[in-house]
MARMAR-978812 format. One record per residue: x, y, z of N, C-alpha, C in turn; residue in one letter. Coordinates in steps of 0.02 Angstrom, whole numbers, padded with zeros to 5 digits, always signed. Layout:
XYZXYZXYZA...
This chain:
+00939-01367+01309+00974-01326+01260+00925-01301+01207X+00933-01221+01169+00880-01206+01144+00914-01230+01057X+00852-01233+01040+00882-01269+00963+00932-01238+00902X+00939-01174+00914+01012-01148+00880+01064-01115+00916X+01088-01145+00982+01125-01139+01015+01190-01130+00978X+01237-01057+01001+01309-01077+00959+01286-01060+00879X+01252-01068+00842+01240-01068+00787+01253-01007+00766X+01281-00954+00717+01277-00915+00671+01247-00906+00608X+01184-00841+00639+01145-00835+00584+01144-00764+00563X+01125-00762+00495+01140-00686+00448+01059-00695+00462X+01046-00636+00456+00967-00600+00430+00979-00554+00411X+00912-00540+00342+00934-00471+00289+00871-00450+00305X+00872-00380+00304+00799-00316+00313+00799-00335+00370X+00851-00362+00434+00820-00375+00483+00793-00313+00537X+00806-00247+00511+00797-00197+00564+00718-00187+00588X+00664-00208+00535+00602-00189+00548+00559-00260+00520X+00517-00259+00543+00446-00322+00503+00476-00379+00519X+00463-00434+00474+00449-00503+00474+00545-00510+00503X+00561-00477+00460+00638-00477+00479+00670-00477+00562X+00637-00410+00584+00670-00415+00654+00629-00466+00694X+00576-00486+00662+00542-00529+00707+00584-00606+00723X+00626-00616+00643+00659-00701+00634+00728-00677+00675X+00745-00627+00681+00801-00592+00719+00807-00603+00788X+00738-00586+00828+00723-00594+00887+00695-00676+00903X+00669-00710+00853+00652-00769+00860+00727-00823+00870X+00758-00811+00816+00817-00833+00800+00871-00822+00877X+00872-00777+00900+00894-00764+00954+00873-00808+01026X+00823-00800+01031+00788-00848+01083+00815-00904+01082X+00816-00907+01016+00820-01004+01023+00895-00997+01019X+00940-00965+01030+01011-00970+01074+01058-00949+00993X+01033-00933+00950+01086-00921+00890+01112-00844+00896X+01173-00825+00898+01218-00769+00888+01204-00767+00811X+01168-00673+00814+01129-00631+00766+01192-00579+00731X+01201-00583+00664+01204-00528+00621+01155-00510+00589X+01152-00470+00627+01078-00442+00591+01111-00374+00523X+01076-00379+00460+01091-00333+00394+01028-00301+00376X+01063-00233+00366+01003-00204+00336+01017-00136+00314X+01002-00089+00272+01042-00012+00249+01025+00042+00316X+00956+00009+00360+00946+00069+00404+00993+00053+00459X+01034+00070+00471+01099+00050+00542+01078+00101+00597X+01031+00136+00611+01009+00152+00666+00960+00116+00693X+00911+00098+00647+00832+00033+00673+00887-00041+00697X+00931-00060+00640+00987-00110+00656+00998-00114+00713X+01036-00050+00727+01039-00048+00810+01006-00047+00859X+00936-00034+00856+00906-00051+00925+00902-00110+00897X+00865-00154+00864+00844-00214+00863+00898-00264+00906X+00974-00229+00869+01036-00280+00934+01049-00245+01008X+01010-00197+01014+01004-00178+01095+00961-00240+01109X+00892-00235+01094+00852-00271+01141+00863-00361+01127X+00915-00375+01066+00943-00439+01086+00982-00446+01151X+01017-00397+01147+01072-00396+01182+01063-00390+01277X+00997-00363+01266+00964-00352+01329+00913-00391+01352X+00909-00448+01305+00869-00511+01333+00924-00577+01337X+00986-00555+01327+01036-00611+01364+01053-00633+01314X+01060-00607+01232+01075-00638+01185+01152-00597+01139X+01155-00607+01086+01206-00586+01048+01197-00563+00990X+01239-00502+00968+01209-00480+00899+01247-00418+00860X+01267-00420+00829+01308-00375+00793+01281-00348+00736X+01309-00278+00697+01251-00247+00635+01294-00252+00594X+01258-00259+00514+01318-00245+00460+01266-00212+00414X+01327-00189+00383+01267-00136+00330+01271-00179+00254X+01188-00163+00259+01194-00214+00185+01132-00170+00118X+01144-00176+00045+01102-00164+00014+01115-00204-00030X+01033-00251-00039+01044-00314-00062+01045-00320-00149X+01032-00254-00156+01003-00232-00237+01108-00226-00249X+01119-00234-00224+01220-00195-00232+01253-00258-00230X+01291-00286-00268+01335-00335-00285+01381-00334-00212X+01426-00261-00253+01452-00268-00202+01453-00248-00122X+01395-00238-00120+01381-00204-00034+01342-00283-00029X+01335-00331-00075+01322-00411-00043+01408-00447-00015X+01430-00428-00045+01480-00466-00039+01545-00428+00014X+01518-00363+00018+01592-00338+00073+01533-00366+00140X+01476-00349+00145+01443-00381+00194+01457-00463+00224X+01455-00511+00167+01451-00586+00174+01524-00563+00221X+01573-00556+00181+01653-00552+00214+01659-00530+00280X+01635-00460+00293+01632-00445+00365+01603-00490+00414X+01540-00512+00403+01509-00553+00461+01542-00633+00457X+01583-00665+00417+01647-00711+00412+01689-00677+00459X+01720-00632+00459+01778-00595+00479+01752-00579+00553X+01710-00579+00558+01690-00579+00639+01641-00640+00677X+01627-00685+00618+01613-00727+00667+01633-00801+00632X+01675-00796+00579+01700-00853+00562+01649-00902+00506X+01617-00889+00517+01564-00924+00473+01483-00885+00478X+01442-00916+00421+01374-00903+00411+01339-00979+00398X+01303-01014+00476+01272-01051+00485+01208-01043+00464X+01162-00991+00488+01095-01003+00451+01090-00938+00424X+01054-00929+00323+01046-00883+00314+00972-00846+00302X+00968-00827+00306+00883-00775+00311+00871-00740+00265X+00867-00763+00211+00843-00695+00149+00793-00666+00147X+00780-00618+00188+00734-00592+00203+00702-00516+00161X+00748-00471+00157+00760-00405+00135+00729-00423+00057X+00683-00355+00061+00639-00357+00004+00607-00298-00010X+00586-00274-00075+00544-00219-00094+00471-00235-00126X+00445-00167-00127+00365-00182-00166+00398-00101-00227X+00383-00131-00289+00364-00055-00340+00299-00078-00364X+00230-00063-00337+00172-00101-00385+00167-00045-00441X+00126-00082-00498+00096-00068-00546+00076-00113-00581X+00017-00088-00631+00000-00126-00674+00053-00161-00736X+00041-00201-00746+00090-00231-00789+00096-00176-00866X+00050-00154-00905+00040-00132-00953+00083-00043-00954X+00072-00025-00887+00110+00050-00863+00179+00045-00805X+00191-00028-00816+00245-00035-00778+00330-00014-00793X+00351+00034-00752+00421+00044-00780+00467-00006-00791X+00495+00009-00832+00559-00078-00851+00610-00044-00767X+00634-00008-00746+00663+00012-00703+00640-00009-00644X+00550-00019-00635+00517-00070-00549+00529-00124-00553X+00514-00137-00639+00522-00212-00655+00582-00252-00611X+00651-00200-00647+00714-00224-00628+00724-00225-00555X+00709-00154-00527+00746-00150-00463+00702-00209-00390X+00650-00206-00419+00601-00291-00376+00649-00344-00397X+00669-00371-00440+00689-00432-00465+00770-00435-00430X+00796-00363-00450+00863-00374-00430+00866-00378-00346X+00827-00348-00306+00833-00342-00245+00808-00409-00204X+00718-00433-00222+00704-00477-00207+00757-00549-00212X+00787-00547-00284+00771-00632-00312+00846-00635-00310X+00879-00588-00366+00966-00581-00372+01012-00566-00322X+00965-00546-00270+01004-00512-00211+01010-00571-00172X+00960-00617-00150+00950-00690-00112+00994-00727-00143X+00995-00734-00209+01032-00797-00228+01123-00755-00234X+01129-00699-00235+01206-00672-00220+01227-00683-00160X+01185-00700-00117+01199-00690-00038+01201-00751-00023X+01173-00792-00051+01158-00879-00023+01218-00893-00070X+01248-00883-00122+01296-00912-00136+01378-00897-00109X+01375-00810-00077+01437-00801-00058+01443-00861-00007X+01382-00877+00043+01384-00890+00137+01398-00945+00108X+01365-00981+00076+01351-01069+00064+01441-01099+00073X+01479-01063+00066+01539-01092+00065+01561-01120+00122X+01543-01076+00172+01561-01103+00264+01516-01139+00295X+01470-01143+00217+01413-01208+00246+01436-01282+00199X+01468-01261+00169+01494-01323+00131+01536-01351+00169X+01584-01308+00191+01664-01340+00221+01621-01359+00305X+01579-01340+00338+01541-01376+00404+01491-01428+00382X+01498-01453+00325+01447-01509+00296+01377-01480+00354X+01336-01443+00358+01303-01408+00380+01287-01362+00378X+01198-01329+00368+01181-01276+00353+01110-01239+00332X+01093-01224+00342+01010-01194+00354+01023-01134+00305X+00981-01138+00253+00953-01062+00222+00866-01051+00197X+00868-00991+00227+00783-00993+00224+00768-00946+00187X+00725-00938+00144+00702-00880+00068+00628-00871+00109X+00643-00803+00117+00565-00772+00150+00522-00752+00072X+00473-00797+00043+00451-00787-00012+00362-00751+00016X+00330-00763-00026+00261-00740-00011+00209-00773-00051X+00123-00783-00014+00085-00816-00062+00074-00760-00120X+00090-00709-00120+00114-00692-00209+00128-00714-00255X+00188-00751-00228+00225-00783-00273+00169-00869-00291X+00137-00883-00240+00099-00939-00250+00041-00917-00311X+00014-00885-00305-00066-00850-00338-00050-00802-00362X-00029-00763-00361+00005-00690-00433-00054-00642-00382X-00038-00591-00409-00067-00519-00366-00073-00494-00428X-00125-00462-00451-00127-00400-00498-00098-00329-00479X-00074-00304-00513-00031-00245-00491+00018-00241-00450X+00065-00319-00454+00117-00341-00428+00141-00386-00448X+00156-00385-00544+00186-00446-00566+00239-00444-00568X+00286-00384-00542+00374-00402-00517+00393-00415-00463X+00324-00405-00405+00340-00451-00337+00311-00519-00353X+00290-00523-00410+00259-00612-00397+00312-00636-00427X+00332-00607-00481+00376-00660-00523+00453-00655-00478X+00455-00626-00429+00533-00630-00384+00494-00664-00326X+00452-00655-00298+00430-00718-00250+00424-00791-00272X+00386-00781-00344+00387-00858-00394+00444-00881-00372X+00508-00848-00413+00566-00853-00420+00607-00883-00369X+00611-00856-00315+00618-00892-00249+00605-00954-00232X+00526-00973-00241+00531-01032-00245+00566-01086-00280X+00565-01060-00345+00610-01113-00383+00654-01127-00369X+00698-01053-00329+00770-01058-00350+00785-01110-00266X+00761-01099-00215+00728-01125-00172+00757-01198-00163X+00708-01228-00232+00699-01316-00232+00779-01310-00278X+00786-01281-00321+00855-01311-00354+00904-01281-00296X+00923-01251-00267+00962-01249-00199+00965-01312-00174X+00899-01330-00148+00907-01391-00101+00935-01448-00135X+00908-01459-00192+00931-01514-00228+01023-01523-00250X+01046-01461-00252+01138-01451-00254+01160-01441-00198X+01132-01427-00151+01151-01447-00081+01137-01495-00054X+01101-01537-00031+01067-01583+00008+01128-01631+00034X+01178-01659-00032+01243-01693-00021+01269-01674+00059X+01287-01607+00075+01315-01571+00116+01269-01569+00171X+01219-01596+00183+01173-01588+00237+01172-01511+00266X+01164-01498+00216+01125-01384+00196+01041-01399+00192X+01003-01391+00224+00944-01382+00171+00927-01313+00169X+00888-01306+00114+00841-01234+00083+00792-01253+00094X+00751-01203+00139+00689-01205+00112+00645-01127+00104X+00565-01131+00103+00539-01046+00102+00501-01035+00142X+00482-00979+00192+00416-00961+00222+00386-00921+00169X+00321-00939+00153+00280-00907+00112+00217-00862+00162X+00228-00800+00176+00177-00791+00221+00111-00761+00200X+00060-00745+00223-00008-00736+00184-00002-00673+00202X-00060-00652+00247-00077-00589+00238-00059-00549+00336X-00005-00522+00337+00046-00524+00393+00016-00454+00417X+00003-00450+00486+00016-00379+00524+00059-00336+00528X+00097-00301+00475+00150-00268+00507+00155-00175+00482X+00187-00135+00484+00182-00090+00487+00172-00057+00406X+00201-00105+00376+00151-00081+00297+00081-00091+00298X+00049-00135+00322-00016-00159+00300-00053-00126+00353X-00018-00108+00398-00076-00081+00459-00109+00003+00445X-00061+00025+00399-00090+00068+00353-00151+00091+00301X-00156+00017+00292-00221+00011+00231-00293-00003+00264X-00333+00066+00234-00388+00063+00251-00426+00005+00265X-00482+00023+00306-00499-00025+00344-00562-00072+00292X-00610-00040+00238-00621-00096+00196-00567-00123+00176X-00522-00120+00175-00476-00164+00119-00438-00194+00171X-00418-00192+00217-00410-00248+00277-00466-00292+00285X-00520-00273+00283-00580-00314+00278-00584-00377+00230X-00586-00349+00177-00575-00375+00102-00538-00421+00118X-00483-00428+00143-00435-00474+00154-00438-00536+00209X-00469-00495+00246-00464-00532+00308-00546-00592+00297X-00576-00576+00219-00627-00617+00223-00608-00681+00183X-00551-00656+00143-00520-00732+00118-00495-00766+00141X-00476-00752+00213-00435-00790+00263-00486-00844+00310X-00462-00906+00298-00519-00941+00331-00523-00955+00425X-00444-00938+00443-00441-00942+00510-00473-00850+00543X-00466-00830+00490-00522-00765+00501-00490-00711+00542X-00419-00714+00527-00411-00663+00538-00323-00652+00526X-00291-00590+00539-00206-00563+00507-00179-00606+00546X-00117-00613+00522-00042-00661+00540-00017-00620+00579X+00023-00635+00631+00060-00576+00647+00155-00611+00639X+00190-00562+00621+00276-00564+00620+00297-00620+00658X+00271-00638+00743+00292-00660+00747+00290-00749+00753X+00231-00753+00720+00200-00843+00677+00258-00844+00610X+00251-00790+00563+00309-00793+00535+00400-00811+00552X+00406-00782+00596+00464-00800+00635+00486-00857+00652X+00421-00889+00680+00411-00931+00737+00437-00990+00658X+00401-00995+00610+00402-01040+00560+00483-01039+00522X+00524-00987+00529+00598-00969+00499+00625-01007+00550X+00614-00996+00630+00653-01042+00663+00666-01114+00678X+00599-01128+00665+00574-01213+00657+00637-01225+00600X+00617-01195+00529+00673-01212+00492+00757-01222+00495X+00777-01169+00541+00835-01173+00560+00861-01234+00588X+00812-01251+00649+00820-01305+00687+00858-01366+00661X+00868-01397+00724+00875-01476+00686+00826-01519+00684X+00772-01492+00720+00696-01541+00714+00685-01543+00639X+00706-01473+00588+00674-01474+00525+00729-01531+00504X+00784-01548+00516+00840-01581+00461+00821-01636+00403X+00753-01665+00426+00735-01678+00360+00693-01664+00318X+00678-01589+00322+00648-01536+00274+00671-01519+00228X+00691-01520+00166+00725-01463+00115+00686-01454+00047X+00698-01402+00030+00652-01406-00048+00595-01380-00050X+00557-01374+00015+00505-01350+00044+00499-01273+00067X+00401-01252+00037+00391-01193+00052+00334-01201+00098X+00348-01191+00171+00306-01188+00226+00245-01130+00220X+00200-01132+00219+00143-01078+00191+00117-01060+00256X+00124-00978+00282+00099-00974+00330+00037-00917+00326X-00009-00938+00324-00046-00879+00275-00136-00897+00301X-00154-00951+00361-00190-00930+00390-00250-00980+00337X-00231-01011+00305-00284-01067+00250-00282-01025+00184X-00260-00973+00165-00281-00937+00112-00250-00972+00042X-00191-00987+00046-00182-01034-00010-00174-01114-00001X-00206-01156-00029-00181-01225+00007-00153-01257-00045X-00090-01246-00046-00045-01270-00104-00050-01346-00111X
């Protein structure tokens, strides 16, 4: 039996990146996918090719920065599959700038989407994880949030943020045998970064001591471990997948 057999799991931003990757990972290992995300055409293939490797998967439209487009979302994927077993906070933005020329408006809309949007969404689901005394939620954070980025102190301080909010999750859940925990990933292959010139892939790839990019699906691979029941006595914890670059 594969380790989230039967299980129901939400993923957010799951249409593209690290997202569809815990989507397709999550799937394998036998869990029926709601996959969320605002693009509902990328949504949709991603649940074709579940659907076409023998798995299950339904779309809901979600924008995580929206109160209430969190919460008619949480309800629908209840309303069709009865509960939200594992959740995936995945869905996330970048506004960089320098802190000194930074709009109060990037400030907000990073914080609200990243940090306010995860903890709106982990608190609607947590309820059908309370009443199954069981339950997996995973905060896709970043070593950002570990080491601060210059010209990204509203993605550090909502990745920070994550973490914290993270360990005090686990600690008001744990009773209920829920755990929280975070993938923190380093410096990931995916279709943002494959963009950036090639010194500055360089640059990066020299702080990395295994010597070279992550790809989506090591990230994945580490969201599903969590799900599991091998992790069940994990919680509180931010799994760092980032290749040696930070050693927390």
């Amino acid at each position: 039996m594969n380790e989230s057999t039967g299980r129901i799991a939400l993923v957010t931003g799951a249409s593209q990146g690290i997202g569809r990757a815990c989507a397709l990972e999550l799937a394998k290992a036998g869990a029926t996918l709601a996959l969320a995300a605002r693009n509902a055409e990328k949504l949709e293939s991603v649940a074709a090719e579940i659907v076409a490797a023998g798995g299950q998967a339904k779309t809901f439209a979600l924008d995580v920065a929206n109160e209430e487009s969190i919460k008619a979302c949480a309800k629908a994927v209840i309303a069709e599959f009865g509960k939200v077993e594992i959740l995936v906070n995945n869905a996330g933005i970048t506004k960089d700038g320098l802190m000194l020329r930074m709009k109060r408006q990037d400030w907000d809309d990073v914080l609200n989407t990243n940090l306010t949007g995860a903890y709106l969404l982990s608190q609607v689901c947590c309820s059908s994880m309370l009443k199954a005394r069981w339950g997996r939620i995973i905060n896709i954070t970043s070593i950002v949030g570990e080491v601060g980025q210059a010209g990204q102190i509203n993605y550090a301080a909502s990745k920070a943020g994550m973490i914290g909010m993270t360990k005090a999750m686990a600690r008001e859940l744990a009773s209920r045998s829920i755990t929280v925990n975070a993938v923190a990933p380093g410096y990931i292959e995916t279709a943002m970064t494959a963009i950036l010139p090639d010194e500055h892939k360089a640059a990066m790839i020299a702080q990395v001591p295994l010597g070279r990019v992550g790809t989506e699906q090591e990230a994945a691979a580490a969201v599903a471990f969590l799900a599991s029941e091998a992790a069940s006595y994990i919680t509180g914890h931010t799994l760092d997948v980032n290749g040696g670059m930070y050693m927390g």
